[in-house]
C-alpha positions in Angstrom: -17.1 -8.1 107.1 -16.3 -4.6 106.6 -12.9 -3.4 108.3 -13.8 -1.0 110.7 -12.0 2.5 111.0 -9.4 2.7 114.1 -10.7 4.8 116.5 -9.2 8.3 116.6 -6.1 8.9 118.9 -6.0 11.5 121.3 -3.3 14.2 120.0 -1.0 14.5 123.3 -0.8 17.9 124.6 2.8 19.1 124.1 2.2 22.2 127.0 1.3 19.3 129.6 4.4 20.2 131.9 4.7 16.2 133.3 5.8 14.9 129.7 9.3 14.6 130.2 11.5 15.5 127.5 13.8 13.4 125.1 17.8 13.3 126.2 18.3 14.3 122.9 16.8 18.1 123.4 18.4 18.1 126.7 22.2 17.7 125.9 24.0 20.9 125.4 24.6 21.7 122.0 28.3 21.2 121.6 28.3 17.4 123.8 25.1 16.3 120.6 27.0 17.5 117.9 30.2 15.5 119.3 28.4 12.6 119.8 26.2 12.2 116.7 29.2 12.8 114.9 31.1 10.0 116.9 28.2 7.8 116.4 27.9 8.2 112.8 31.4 7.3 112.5 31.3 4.4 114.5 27.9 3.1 112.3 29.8 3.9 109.3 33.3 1.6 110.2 30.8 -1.2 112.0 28.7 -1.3 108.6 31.6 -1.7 106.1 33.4 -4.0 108.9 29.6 -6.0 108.3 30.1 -5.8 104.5 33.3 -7.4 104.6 32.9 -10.0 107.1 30.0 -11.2 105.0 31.7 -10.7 101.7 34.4 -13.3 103.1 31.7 -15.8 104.8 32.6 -14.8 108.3 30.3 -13.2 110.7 30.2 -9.8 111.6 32.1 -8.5 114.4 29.8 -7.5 117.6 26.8 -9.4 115.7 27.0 -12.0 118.6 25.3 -12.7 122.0 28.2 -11.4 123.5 28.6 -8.0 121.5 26.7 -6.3 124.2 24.7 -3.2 124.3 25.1 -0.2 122.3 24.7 0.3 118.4 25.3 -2.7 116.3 28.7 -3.7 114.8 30.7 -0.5 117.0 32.7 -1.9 120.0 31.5 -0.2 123.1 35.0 0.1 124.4 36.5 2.0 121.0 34.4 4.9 122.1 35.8 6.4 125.4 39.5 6.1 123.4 38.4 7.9 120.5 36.5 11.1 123.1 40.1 10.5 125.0 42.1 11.0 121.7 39.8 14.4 121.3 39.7 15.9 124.3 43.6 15.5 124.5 43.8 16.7 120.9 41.6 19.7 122.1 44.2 20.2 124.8 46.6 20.0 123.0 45.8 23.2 120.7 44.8 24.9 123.9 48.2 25.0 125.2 49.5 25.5 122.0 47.7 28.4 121.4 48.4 29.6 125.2 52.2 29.0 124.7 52.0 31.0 121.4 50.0 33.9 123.1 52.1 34.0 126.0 55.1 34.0 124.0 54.3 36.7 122.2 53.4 38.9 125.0 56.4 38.1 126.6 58.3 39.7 123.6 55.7 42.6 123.7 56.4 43.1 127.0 60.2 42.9 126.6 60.1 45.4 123.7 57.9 47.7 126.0 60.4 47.3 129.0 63.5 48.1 126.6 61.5 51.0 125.5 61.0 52.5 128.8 64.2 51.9 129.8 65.3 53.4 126.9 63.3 56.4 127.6 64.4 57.1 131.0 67.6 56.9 129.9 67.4 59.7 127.8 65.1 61.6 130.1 68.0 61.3 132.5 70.7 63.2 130.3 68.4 65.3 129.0 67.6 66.1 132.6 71.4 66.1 133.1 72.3 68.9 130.0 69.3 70.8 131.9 71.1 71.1 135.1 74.3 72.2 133.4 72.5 74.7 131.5 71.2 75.6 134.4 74.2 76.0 136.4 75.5 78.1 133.0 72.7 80.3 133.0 72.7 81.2 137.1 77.0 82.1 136.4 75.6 83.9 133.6 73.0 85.6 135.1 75.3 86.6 138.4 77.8 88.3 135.9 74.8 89.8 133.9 73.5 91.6 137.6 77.3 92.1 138.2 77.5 94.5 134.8 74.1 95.7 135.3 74.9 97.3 139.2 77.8 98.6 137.1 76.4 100.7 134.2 74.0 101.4 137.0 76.8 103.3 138.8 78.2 104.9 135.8 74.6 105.8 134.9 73.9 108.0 138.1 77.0 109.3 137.8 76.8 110.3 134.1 73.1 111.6 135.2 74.5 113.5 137.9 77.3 114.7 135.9 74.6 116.0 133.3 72.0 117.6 135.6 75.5 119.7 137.1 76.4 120.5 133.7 73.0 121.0 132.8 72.3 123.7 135.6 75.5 125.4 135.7 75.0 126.2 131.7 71.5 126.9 132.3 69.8 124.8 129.2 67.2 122.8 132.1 64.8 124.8 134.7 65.5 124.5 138.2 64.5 125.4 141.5 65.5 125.4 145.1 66.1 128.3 147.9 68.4 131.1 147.2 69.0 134.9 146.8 67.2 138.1 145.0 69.3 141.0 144.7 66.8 144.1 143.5 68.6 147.3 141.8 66.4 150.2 140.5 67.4 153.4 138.9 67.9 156.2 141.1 66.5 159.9 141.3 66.4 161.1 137.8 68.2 164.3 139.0 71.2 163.0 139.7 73.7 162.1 137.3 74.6 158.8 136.1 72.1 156.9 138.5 70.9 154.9 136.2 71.4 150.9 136.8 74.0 149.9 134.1 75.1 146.3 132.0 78.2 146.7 134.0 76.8 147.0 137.6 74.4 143.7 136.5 77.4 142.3 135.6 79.3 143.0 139.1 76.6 141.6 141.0 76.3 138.2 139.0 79.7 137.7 138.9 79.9 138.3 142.8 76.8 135.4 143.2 79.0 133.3 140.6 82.2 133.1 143.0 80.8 132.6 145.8 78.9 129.4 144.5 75.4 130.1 143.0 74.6 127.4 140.9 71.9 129.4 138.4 71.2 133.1 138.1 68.5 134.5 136.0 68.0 138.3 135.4 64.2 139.4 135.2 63.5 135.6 133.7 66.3 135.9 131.2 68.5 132.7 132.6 72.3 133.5 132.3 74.6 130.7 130.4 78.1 130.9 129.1 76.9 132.2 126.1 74.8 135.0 127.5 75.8 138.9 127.4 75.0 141.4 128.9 75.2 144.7 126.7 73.3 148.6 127.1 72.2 149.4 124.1 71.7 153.6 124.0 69.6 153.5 127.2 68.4 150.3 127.4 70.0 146.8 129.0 69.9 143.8 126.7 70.5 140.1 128.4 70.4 137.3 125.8 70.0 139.9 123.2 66.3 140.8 125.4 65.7 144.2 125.9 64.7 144.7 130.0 63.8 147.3 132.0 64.3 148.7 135.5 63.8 147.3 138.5 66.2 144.4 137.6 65.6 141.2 140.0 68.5 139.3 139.9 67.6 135.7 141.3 70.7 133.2 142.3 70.2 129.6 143.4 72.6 128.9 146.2 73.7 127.8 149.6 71.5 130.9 151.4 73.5 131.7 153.9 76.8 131.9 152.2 75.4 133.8 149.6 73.9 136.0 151.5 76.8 136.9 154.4 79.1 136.3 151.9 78.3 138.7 149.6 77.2 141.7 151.3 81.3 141.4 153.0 82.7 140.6 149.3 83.8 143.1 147.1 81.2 143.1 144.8 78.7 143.7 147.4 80.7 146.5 148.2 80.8 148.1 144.8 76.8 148.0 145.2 76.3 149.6 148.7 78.8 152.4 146.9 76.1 152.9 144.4 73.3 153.1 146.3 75.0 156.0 148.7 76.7 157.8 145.9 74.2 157.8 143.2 71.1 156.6 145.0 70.5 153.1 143.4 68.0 151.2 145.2 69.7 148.3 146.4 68.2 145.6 148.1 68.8 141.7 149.2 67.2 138.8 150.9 66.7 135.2 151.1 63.8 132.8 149.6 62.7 129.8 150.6 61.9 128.6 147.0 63.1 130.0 143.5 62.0 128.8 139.9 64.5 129.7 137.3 63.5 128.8 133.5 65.7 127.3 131.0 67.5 129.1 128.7 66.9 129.1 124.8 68.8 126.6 123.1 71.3 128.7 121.0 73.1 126.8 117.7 76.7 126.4 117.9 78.9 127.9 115.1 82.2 126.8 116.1 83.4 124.9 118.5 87.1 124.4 119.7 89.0 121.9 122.4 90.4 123.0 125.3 94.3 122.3 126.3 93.7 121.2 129.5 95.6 118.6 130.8 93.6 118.2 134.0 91.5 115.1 134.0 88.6 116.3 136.1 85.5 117.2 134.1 85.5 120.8 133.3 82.4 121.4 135.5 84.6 120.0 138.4 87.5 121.7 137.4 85.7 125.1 137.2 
């Protein structure tokens, strides 16, 4: 009779969600690989423990009744020693490798502390050598401001000393109240009534004593180097031919120099020409005068004075 063809099996359905799956897929990854590779081992030693046994005549070990459950020819009992001897080897390089990690950051950290404490050390005398420069520099400075109030001092004074120098010789412009003294020619039909160097002369050295610090004669400022000259019929001042009326400004203390000078001799000698040969003479105060400075002139020569007074000459004078 013919054999008859086994009925077809139903292939399961492998989405069905009640199929429970195997332990094997189930065990994390690292716990199957230690235990097939524990089990292997075990199979291995059990089989050549076999071989032997029955090499010699004797049975194998754990091939009894009583051998018990488990794979055949490994004693159950051998396994929980050997995970034991693993897991304490495992441990074992764990705190190794924690000692080793620790131990080197504890020599990290103790180079890093020596470091910083190295550093603040330094920060602190450099800190320190800042302070005394410090201190050096503050000294300094004080002695610095002392010097500098006193070159100040001698400065204004030196200026002073200049602009006095300055407008008594007549080289810088000036201004301030003061005098005019006016003289004119007289009537032509009298004799010798015209104005002369040497009645210009009398009247700026009568403003000069009595303390006029600049004098100009028709804008022609008077220094220790001007003259005053006729020339034929015409008066020359700084070697500048003027003409009549002569205005003879003076910078001064206005009421000396006006009191003063009508009561000094000088003024006298004026008043005489006005009533003997009919000069126009005239005086009065202003408010505000603006004298020019005078032309720079080169010097020639120049000689030292024997003067054993220590004063400056313009204080002297």
């Amino acid at each position: 009779m013919p054999e008859s063809a086994p009925p077809d099996r139903p292939t399961p359905d492998r989405s069905t969600p009640d199929q429970p799956l195997p332990e094997r897929v189930r065990l994390p990854l690292l716990t199957l690989i230690t235990q097939q590779s524990l089990e292997e081992d075990y199979l291995h030693a059990a089989e050549r423990r076999a071989l032997a046994a029955r090499e010699a005549g004797a049975p194998a070990p754990g091939s009894g009744a009583g051998s018990g459950s488990g794979t055949p020819g490994v004693p159950v009992r051998s396994r929980p020693h050997r995970m034991a001897a693993v897991v304490v080897a495992l441990f074992g390089v764990l705190v190794t490798t924690a000692f080793v990690q620790t131990s080197r950051n504890e020599d990290v950290d103790a180079a890093s502390r020596a470091t910083l404490v190295r550093r603040v050390t330094d920060e602190r005398e450099r800190v320190a050598d800042l302070q005394e420069q410090i201190v050096d520099l503050r000294e300094r400075n004080a002695q610095l401001e002392g010097e500098l109030t006193q070159a100040r001092s001698t400065y204004e004074g030196v200026l002073t000393r200049l602009r006095r120098v300055q407008t008594r010789t007549g080289f810088v412009a000036v201004s301030g109240p003061g005098v005019v003294i006016t003289l004119d020619d007289g009537p032509p039909e009298i004799v010798d009534s015209d104005v002369r160097d040497q009645d210009l002369r009398i009247a700026v050295n009568g403003l000069w004593r009595l303390g006029a610090e600049a004098i100009a004669i028709n804008g022609q400022r008077l220094t220790a180097l001007s003259a005053i000259r006729t020339s034929g019929m015409v008066v020359r001042v700084n070697k500048v031919n003027l003409s009549p009326p002569y205005r003879i400004e003076a910078i001064g203390d206005i009421d000396v120099l006006q009191s003063r000078f009508l009561e000094s001799p000088e003024g006298g000698r004026l008043l005489l020409l006005e009533s003997s040969y009919g000069i126009p003479f005239d005086m009065r105060n202003e408010d505000s005068l603006e004298l020019p400075a005078a032309r720079l002139r080169e010097l020639r020569s120049v000689e030292p004075l024997e003067d054993n007074d220590p004063r400056p000459p313009e204080e002297a004078s």
